[in-house]
C-alpha positions as CSV (number, residue, x, y, z in Angstrom):
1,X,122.9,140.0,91.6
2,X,120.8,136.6,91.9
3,X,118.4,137.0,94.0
4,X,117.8,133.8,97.2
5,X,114.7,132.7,98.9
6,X,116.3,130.9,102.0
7,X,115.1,128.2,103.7
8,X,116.6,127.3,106.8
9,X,116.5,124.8,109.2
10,X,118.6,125.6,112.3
11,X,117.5,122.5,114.2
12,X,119.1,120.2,112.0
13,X,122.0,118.2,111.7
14,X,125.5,119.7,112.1
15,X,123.8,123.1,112.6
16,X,125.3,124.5,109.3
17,X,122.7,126.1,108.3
18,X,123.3,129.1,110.9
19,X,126.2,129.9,108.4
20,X,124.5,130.0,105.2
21,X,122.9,133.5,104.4
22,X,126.3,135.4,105.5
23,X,127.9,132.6,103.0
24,X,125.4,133.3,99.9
25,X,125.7,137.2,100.8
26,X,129.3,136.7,100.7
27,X,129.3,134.9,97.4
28,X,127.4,138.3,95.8
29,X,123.5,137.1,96.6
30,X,120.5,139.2,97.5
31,X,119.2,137.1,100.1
32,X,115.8,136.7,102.1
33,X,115.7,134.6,104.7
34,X,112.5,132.4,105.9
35,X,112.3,129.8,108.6
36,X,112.0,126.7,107.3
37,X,108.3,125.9,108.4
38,X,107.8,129.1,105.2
39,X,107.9,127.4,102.1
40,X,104.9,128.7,100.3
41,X,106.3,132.6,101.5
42,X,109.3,132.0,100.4
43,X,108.8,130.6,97.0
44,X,106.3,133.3,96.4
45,X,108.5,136.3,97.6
46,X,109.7,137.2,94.0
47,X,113.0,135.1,94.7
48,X,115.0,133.7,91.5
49,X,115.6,130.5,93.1
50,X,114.7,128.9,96.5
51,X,117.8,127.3,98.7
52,X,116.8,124.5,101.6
53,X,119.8,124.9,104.3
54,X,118.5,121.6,106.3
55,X,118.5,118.0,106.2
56,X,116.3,115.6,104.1
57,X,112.7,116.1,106.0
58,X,112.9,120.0,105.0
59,X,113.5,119.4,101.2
60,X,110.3,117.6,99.9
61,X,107.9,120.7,101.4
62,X,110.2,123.1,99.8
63,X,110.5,121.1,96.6
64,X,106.3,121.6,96.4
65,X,106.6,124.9,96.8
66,X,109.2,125.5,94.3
67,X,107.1,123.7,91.6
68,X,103.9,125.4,92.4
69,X,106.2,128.6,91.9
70,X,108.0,127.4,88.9
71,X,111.1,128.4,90.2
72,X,113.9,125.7,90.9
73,X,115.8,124.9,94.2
74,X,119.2,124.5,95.1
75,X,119.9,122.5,98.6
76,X,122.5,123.3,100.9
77,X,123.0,119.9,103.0
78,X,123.8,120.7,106.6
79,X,121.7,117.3,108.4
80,X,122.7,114.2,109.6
81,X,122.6,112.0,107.0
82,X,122.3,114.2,104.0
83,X,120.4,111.3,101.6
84,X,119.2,113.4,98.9
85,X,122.3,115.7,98.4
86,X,124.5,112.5,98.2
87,X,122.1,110.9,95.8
88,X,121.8,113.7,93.7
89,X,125.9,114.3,93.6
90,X,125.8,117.8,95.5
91,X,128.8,119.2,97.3
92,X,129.1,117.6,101.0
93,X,131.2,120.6,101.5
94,X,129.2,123.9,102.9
95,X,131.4,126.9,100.8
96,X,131.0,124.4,97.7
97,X,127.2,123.7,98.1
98,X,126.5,127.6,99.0
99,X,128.2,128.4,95.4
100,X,126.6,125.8,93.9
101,X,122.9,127.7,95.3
102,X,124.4,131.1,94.3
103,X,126.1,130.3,90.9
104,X,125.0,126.8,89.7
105,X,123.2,127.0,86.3
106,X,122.6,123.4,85.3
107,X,119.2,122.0,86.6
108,X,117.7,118.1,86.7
109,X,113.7,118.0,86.7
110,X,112.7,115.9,89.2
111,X,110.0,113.8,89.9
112,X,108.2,114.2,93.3
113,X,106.3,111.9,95.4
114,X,103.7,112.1,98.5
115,X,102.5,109.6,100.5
116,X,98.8,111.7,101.6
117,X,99.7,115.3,101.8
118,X,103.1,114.7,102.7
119,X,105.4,115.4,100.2
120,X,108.9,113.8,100.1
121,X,111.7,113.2,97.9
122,X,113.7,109.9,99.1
123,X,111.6,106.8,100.8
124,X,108.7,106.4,103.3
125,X,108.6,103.0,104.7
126,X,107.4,101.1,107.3
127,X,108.5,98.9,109.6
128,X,112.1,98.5,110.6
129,X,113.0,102.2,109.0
130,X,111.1,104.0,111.2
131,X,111.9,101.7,114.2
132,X,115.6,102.2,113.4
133,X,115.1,105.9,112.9
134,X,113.8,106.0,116.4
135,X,116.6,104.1,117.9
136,X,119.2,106.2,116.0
137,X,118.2,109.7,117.0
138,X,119.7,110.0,120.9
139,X,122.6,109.1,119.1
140,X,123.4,111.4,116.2
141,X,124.8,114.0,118.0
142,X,127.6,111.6,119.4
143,X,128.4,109.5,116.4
144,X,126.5,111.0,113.6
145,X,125.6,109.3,110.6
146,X,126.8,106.2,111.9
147,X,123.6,106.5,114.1
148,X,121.7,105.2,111.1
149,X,123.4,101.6,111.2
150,X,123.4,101.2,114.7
151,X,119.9,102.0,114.9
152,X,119.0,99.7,112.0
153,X,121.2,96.9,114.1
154,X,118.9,97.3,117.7
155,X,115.7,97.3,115.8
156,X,116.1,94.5,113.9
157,X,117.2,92.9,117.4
158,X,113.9,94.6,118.9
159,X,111.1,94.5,116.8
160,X,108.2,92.3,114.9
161,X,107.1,92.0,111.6
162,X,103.6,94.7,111.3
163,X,100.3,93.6,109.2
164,X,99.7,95.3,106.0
165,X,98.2,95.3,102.7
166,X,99.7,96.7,99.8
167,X,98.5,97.9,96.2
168,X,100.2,98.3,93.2
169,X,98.2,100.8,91.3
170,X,94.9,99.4,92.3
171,X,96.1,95.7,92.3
172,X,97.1,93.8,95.3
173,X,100.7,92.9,95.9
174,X,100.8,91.7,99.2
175,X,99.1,91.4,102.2
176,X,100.1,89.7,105.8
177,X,103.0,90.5,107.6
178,X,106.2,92.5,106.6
179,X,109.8,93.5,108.1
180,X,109.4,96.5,106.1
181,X,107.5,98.4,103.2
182,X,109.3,101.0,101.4
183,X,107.9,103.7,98.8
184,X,110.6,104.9,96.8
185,X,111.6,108.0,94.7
186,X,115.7,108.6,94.5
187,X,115.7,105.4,97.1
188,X,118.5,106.9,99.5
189,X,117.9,106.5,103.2
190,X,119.4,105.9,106.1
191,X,122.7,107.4,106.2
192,X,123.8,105.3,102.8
193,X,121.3,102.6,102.4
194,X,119.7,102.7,99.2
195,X,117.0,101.1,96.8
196,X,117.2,100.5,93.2
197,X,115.1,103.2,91.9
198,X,114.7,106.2,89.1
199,X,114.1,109.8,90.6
200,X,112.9,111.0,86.7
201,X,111.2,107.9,85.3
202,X,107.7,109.0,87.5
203,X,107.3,106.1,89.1
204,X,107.2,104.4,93.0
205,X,109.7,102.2,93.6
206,X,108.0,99.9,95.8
207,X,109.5,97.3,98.0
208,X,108.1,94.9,100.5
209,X,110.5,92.4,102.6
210,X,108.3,89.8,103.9
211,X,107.8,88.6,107.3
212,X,109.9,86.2,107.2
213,X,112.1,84.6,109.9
214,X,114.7,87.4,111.8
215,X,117.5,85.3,110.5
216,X,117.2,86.4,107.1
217,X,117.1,90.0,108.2
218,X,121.3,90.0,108.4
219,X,120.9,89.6,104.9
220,X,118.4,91.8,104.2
221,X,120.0,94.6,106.0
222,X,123.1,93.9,103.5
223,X,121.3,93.9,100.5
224,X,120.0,97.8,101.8
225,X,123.7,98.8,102.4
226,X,124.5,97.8,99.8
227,X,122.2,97.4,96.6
228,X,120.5,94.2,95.4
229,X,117.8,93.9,98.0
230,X,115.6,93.7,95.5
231,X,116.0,90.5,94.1
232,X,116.6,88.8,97.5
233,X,114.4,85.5,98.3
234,X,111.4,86.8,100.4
235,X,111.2,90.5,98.8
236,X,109.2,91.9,96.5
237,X,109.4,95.0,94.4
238,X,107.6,97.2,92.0
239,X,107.3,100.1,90.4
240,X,104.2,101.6,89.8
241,X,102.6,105.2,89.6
242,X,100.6,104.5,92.4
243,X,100.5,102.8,95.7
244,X,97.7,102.0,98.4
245,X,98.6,100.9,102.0
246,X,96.4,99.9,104.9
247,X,98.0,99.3,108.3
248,X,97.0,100.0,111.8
249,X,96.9,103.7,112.2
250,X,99.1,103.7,115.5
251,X,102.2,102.9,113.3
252,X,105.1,105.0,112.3
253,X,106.1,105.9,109.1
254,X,109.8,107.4,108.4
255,X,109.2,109.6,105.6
256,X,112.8,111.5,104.4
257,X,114.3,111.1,108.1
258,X,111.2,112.2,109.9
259,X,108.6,109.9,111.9
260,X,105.4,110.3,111.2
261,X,102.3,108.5,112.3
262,X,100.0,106.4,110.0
263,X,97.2,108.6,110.8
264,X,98.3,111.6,109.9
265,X,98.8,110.5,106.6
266,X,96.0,108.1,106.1
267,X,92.3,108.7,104.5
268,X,89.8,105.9,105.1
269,X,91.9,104.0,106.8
270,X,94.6,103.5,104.0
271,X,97.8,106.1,103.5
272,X,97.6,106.8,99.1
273,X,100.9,107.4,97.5
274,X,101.3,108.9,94.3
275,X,103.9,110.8,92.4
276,X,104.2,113.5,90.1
277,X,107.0,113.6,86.6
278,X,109.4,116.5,86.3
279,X,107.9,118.4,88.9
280,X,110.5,120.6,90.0
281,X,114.2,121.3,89.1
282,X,117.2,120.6,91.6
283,X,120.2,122.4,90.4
284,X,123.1,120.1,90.2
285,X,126.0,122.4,88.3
């Protein structure tokens, strides 16, 4: 009998994740259950494996705790958007992804990134992300994931470009005003937006879309549904194994779904992000 370290998050999303433990105990498990705020408890409670039943904001914590327990992680998506799990090609379905966690034997190292102490697994970004993320969430519960893109379409109605400077490991890439920064690992956000990145290669993907006029944002919101952003006039990108960004310490980050101000995450007035290679394993089959 595999023995489960369960992670759940009963908060989030489609609410799911009530239904998981009777589903692993079901599917022959020994399960122990831990709220989701547990992660170092639960990876260090003996467990074979550790399973996240939440949306993208719970996975990056548990991911941390996994590695420091060299144990690996399975992730049963039951949140709005559901980033990661789509990324990584996990079952939208709840019975599949529960048997996945229970009976899955085929793992993919992962790299892991923080920006601070935060660890996180998609994007942290600045700008419109967190602005739409703020607009979208009084709306999930009505229209779900489609929250995302209607967010994304009031803030970029709404808001202003924010001053920043940004460092690609140690050199400076940019610095004035931007739409948006992003700091990239698997590069999935926003209910299907995505970057151009490598979740294994151990580097940032870094991307900075300029402050620019707003009538280039219609294209810039495209190229973020759907690819190619990158090599739009008026954006830059990198990818680099570290990044350094100073901004006023009032703004908002959206780190993996969840908003998060600067200072928080700052030291010395800039927020450090760095990332670490094959540092835990997701299992994928």
């Amino acid at each position: 009998m595999r023995s489960l370290a369960l992670l759940a998050n009963l908060d989030s999303g489609s609410g799911g994740a009530e239904q998981v433990e009777g589903k692993l105990r079901e599917l022959g498990a020994n399960v122990t259950a831990f709220d989701v705020r547990e992660c170092e408890a639960a990876a260090g409670s003996g467990a074979e494996r550790l399973v996240v039943a939440g949306g993208d904001g719970s996975i990056g914590y548990a991911a941390a705790a996994a590695s420091e327990a060299g144990i690996p992680i399975a992730v049963v998506a039951t949140g709005t958007a559901n980033d990661f799990a789509a990324e990584a090609g996990l079952p939208a379905d709840l019975e599949e992804a529960c048997r996945l966690a229970v009976q899955g034997d085929e793992r993919r190292p992962l790299e892991l990134a923080r920006a601070g102490p935060r660890p996180y697994v998609n994007v942290a970004s600045l700008g419109l992300s967190p602005a739409a993320a703020e607009r979208a969430h009084g709306l999930k519960a009505r229209i779900g994931a489609l929250a995302y893109p209607v967010g994304a379409l009031r803030a970029g109605a709404e808001v202003h470009p924010l001053s920043c400077v940004v460092s690609c490991e140690g050199s400076l890439l940019y610095e004035g005003e931007a739409w948006q920064v992003s700091v990239a690992s698997s590069g999935a956000f926003g209910g299907g937006s995505s970057l151009e990145t490598d979740d294994s290669d151990g580097k940032l993907d870094l991307v900075v879309i300029e402050g620019s006029g707003r009538g280039r944002l219609v294209k810039h919101a495209y190229g973020l549904r759907m690819g190619g952003v990158e090599e739009q006039k008026g954006v830059l990108s990198r990818r680099c194994s570290s990044v350094d960004l100073e901004l006023d310490e009032s703004e908002c980050l959206n780190v993996d779904g969840e908003l998060i101000e600067a200072r928080e995450l700052a030291e010395d007035g800039s927020i450090h992000f760095a990332v670490t290679d094959d540092a835990f394993e997701l299992i994928v089959g």
